[in-house]
N, C-alpha and C positions, 0 to 999 in steps of 0.2 A: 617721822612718817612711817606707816605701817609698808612692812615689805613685802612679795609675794610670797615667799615663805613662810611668813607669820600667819599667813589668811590660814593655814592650814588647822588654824586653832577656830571654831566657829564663833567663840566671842570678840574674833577679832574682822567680821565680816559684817557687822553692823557700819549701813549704810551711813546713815545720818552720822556717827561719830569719824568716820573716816573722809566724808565730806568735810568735817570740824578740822578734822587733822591737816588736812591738803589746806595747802597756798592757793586758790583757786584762781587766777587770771580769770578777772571778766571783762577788759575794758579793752578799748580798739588797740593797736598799737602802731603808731605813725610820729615819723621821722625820729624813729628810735627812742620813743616813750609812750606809757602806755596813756590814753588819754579818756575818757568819758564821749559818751554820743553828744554830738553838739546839741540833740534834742533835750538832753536829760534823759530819756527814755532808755527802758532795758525790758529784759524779757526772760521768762524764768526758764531752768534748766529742772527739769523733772526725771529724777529718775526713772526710767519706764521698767525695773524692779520690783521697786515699790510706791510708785507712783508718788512721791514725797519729793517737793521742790528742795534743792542744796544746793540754788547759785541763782542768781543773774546776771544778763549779760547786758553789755551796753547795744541798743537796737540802732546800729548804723544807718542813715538813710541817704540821699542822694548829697548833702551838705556834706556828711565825710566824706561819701566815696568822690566828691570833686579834691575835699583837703589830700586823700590818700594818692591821691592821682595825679596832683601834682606838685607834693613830694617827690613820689617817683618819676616824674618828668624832671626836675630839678636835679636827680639824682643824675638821672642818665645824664641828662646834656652837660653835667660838671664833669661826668666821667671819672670818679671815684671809683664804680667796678667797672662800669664798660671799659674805660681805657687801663687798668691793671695790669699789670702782667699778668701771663699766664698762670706762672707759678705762684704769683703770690696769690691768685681767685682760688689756686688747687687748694694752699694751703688753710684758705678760710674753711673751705666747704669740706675736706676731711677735717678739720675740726671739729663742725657743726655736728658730721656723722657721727666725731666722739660725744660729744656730749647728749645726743640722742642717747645712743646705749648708755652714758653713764646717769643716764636719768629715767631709766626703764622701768621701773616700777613705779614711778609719779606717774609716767606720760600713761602707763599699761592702767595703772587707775582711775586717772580719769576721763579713759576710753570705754571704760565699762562703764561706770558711772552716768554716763553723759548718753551712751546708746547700747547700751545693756548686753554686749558680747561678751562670751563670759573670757574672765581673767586668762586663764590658760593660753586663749588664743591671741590676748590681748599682746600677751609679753612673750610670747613663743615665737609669733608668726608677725604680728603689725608692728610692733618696734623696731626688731633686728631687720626686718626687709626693709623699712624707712631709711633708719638706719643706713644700709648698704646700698640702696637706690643714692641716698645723696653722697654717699664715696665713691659710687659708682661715678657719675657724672661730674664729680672732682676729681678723680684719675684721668676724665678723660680732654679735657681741658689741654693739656699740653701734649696729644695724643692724634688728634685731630689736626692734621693737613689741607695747608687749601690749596692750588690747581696751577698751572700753565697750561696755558691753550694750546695746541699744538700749530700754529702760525709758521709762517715763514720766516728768513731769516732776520726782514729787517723789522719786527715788531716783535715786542714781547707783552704779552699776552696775560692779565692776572687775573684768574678769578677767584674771588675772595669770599667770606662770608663775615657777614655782619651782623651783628643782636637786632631785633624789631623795634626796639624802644621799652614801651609800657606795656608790660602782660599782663593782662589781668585775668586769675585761676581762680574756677569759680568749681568747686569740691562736693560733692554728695556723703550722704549721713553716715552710710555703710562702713565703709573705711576713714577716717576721717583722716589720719593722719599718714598710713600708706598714700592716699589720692590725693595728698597734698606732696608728698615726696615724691609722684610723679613728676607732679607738675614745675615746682618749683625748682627741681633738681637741677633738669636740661634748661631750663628757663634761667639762673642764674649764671649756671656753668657757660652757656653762652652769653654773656653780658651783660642780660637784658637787667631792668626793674620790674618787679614781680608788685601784683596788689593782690592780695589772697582774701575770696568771701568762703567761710567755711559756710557748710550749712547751718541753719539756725538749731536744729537738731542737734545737731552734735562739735561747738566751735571750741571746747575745753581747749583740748592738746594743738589745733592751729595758734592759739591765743599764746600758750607755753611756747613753739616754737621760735616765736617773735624775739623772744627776750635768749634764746639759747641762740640764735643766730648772731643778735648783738654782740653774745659773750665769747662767738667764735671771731669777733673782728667782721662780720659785713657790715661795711658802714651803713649811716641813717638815712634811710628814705629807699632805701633797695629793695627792702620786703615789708610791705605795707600790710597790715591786716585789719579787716573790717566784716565782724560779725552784724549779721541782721539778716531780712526777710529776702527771699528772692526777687519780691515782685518791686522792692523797694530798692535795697542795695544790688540785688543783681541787676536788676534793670538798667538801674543809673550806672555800672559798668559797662553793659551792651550796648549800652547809648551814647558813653560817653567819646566827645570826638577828639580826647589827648589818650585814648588807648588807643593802640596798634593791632591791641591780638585777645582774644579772648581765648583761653582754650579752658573746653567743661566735659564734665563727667556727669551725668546724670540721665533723667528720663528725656525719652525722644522727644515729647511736647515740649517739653523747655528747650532742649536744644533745637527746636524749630523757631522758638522764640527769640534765640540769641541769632538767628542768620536774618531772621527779620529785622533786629534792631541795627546789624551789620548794615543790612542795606537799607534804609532808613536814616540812615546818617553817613559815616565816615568810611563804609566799607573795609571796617578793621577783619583782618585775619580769622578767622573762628576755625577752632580744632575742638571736632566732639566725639568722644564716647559717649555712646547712648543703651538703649535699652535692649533687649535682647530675651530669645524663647528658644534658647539652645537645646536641640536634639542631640539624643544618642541613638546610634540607629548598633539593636543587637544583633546579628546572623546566626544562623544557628549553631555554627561552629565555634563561637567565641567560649571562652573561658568563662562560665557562670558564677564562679565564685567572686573573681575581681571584679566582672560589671557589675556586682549586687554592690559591694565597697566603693565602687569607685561612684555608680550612680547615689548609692543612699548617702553617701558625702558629698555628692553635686550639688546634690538642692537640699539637703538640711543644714550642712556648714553655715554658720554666720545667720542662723534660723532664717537661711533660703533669702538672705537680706545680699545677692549677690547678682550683678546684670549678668555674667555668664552663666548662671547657673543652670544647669542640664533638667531642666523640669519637663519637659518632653519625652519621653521613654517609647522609642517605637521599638518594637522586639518582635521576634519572628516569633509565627501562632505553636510553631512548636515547643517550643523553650520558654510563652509568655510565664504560664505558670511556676514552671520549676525556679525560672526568675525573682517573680512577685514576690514566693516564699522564700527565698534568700534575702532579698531585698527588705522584708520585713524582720525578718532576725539581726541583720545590721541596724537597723533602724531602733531596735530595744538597746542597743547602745548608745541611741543620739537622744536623750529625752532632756527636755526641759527644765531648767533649775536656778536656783541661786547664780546668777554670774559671777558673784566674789568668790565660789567655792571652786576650788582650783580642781576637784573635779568634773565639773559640770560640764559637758561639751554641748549643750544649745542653750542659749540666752532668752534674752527678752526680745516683744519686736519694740520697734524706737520709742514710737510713740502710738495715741490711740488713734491718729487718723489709718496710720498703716494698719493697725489691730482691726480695723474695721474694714478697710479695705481688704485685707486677708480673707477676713470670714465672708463678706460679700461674694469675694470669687469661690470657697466653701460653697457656699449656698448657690452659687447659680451652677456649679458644675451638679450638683445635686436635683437642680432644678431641670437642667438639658440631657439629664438620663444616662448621664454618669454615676459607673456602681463607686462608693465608697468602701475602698477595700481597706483601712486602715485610718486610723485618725478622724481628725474634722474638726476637732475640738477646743475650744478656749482650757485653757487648765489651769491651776494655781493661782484659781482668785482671791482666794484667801490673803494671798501674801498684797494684794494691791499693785501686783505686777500685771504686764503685758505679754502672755507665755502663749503658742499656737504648737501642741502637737506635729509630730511627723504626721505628713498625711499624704497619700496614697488614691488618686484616683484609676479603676479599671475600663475597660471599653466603652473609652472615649473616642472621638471623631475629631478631624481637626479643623474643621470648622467650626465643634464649640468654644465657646469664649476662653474657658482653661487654657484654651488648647493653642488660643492666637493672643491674648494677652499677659505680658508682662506680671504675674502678680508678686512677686517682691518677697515671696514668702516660701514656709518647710511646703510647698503645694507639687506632689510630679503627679503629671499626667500622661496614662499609660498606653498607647494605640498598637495596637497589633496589626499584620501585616504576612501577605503569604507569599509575595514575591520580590526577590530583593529588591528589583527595579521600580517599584511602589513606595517601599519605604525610601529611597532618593527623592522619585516624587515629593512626599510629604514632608521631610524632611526640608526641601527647599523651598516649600509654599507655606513661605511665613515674610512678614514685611523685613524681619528684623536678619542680622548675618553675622551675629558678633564671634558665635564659636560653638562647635558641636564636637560630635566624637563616633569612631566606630568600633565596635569587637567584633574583633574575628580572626582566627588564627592563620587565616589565608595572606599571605601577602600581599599577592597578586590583586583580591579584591581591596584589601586595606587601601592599596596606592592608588585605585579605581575610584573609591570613596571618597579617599583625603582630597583626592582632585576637583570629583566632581560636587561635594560641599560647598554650598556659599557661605561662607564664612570666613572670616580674619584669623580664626585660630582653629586647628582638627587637630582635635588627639586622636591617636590609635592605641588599644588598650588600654588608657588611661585616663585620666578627668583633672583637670584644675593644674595642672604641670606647668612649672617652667619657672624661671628666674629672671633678675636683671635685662638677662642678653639676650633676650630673648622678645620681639616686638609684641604687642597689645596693642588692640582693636579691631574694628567691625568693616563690615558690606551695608550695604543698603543704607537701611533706617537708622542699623545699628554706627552710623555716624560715618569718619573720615579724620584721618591724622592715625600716628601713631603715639602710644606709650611704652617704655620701656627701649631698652636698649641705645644703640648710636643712632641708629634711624629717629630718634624723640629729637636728637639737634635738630635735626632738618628745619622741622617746623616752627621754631624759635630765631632763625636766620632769613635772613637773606640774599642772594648770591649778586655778587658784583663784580661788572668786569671792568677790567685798568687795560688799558688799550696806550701803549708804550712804543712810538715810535721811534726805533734805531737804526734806519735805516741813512 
């Protein structure tokens, strides 16, 4: 198999032959084998590079996700991992972590492959975090203490916490295989059985996972995976009345759809990260040079394919300009390319319905009298890829559409502002609350700001920060639960008490 270091030869970045090269997992994989859709049916994997199909997948529909389902109900109630020891779940799940890193350059290729971020980012940043997220939460296994109540003397008091049953992790295209190391991490470390729908976009490296879990020792039927459409397999898990818990990462429609199904049926658990139109609010005292980095890396990273990303730019009228031109000089570093070429730092977008969704918000921000200060543009059609320029809009309002929707893409939108206590304003007149950010050298105002932000995450001087330990998610629309850190158990349990009379 071709390594990341090899890519650095350009004859060794030919898509289609390293699609040949790769073992490609396309089939569901349930009760610890991989198996075909009971339909027959599959559905193809398109490079959104070069738009050249190098896989299909098996198209799961509601007949798997009932077989995957209750699997993992069989799993649990034999208590194969729920009842485990401790130690011996820690010792699966730091294994599993090994063998993610030792398969880093598979998993790194066919995450670009599959949604077209380029390599660099693939095996730099989504591996090793995967990686350390699921060691994370296999440290923490025999870490975690449960309670006495503090009663009187003749009762003693237990409160305990218990796994939910069947979880079912329903993943978006972006991250494909980080958003699944969320989920799955605290989900398994606390006992539960996992059924995992990647998105149809991007289900490669979920599919690989299945089989490296096996080989770290989680027994059969604890990590269910079923690639297919949302409205078909995701559905038939929102719906379904032997799951316990759904928790999802993606757009706020859909996650309005999963609390529907919730209550529609079984009133299972739902934990969502959702969508998000995170502000940076600049002041004029801030640092010009790091907010030009830190913002032109908010929204072009991951070509802007990220729910936090900082596509909002409110910036005080003083400093807009000297800004914008900083901000456009970092931006001639993030341009569009080849994803296998290990220097490339912006990719492909997934596929053509985003491509088109991009350029529609393009065009209407153009159409509601937004200046286009940079970009706008489809590029590198040539190659039969899916490429969107850095793009840059100026004196916008935030009542235009750029400006209140989600668009998924390299798109910031620029609002100027002359009084601090306006840009707060605006900054919180948005449905969504997932995370924003302020510059300014003031302290005093930074901790005014971090405060007064609705949002689940505020940097100060910074953008995109944080690790493991650190919690993930939103306000509002932007969802409820957490990812990341010990707070992600929580939501995977449930507390019980043992009520012991000794009296």
């Amino acid at each position: 198999m071709t390594t990341i270091a090899q890519l650095e030869a350009p004859e060794a970045r030919d898509a289609g032959r390293l699609a040949a090269e790769l073992d490609i997992r396309t089939h569901a994989w349930i009760d610890g084998k991989p198996v075909e859709a009971l339909s027959g049916e599959s559905f193809p994997r398109i490079n959104p590079a070069t738009g050249v199909e190098f896989a299909r997948v098996a198209a799961c529909d509601s007949a798997d996700v009932d077989a995957a389902v209750r699997g993992a109900r069989a799993s649990f109630e034999a208590g194969v991992w729920a009842h485990a020891a401790p130690r011996q779940r820690k010792k699966v799940l730091m294994r599993f972590a090994e063998l993610i890193e030792e398969n880093a350059d598979e998993l790194a290729l066919l995450e670009t492959l599959d949604m077209g971020k380029p390599i660099r980012d693939a095996r730099s940043v989504d591996v090793p975090l995967a990686a350390q997220c699921i060691s994370y939460y296999g440290e923490a296994i025999d870490k975690v203490y449960d309670e006495v109540a503090p009663t009187d003397r003749n009762a003693v008091v237990m409160v305990v916490r218990e796994p939910l049953g069947v979880v079912a992790a329903v993943v978006p295209w972006n991250f494909p295989l980080l958003m699944a190391s969320w989920k799955i991490g605290p989900a398994l470390a606390t006992g539960n059985s996992v059924v995992l729908k990647p998105a149809e976009q991007s289900p490669l490296t979920a599919l690989r996972l299945g089989e490296l879990a096996a080989e770290a020792g989680l027994p059969d039927g604890v990590l269910q995976i079923v690639p297919g459409f949302g409205e078909t397999a995701g559905q038939a898990l929102g719906r379904h009345g032997d799951v316990d818990m759904v928790t999802f990462t993606g757009s706020t429609e859909v996650g309005k759809l999963f609390l529907r199904y919730s209550g529609e049926t079984n009133m299972k658990r739902i934990a969502l990260e959702c969508g998000g139109k995170s502000p940076h609010v600049v002041l004029p005292d801030a640092d010009l040079d790091a907010a030009a980095t830190g913002i032109a890396w908010g929204v072009f990273y991951n070509q802007g394919e990220v729910c936090n990303a900082g596509s909002r730019l409110l910036v005080h009228d003083d400093v807009k300009d000297d800004l914008l031109e900083r901000i456009v000089k970092v931006s001639e570093r993030i341009q569009p390319g080849d994803p296998l070429n290990p220097k490339t730092r912006m990719g492909a977008i997934v596929d053509r319905t985003q491509l088109d969704r991009v350029l529609g918000y393009i065009e209407s921000g153009r159409s509601e009298g937004a200046e286009l200060h940079l970009g706008g543009s489809r590029v590198l059609e040539e190659t039969g890829g899916l490429f969107v320029e850095p793009t840059i809009f100026d004196a916008v309002s935030n009542d235009m559409t750029i400006a209140r929707e989600e668009i998924f893409g390299p798109v910031l939108s620029t609002i100027g502002f002359d009084a601090e206590e306006e840009a707060l304003r605006i900054a919180n007149d948005t449905v969504y609350g997932l995370a924003a950010a302020v510059w300014t050298n003031d302290v005093g105002k930074a901790h005014r700001y971090a405060r007064a932000l609705r949002a689940g995450v505020v940097w100060v001087n910074t953008f995109d920060a944080g690790d493991i330990t650190s919690p993930f998610g939103g306000f509002k629309q932007s969802g409820f639960g957490r990812d990341k850190s010990i707070h992600a158990l929580d939501k995977f349990t449930d507390l019980k008490a043992i009520w012991i009379n000794v009296g």
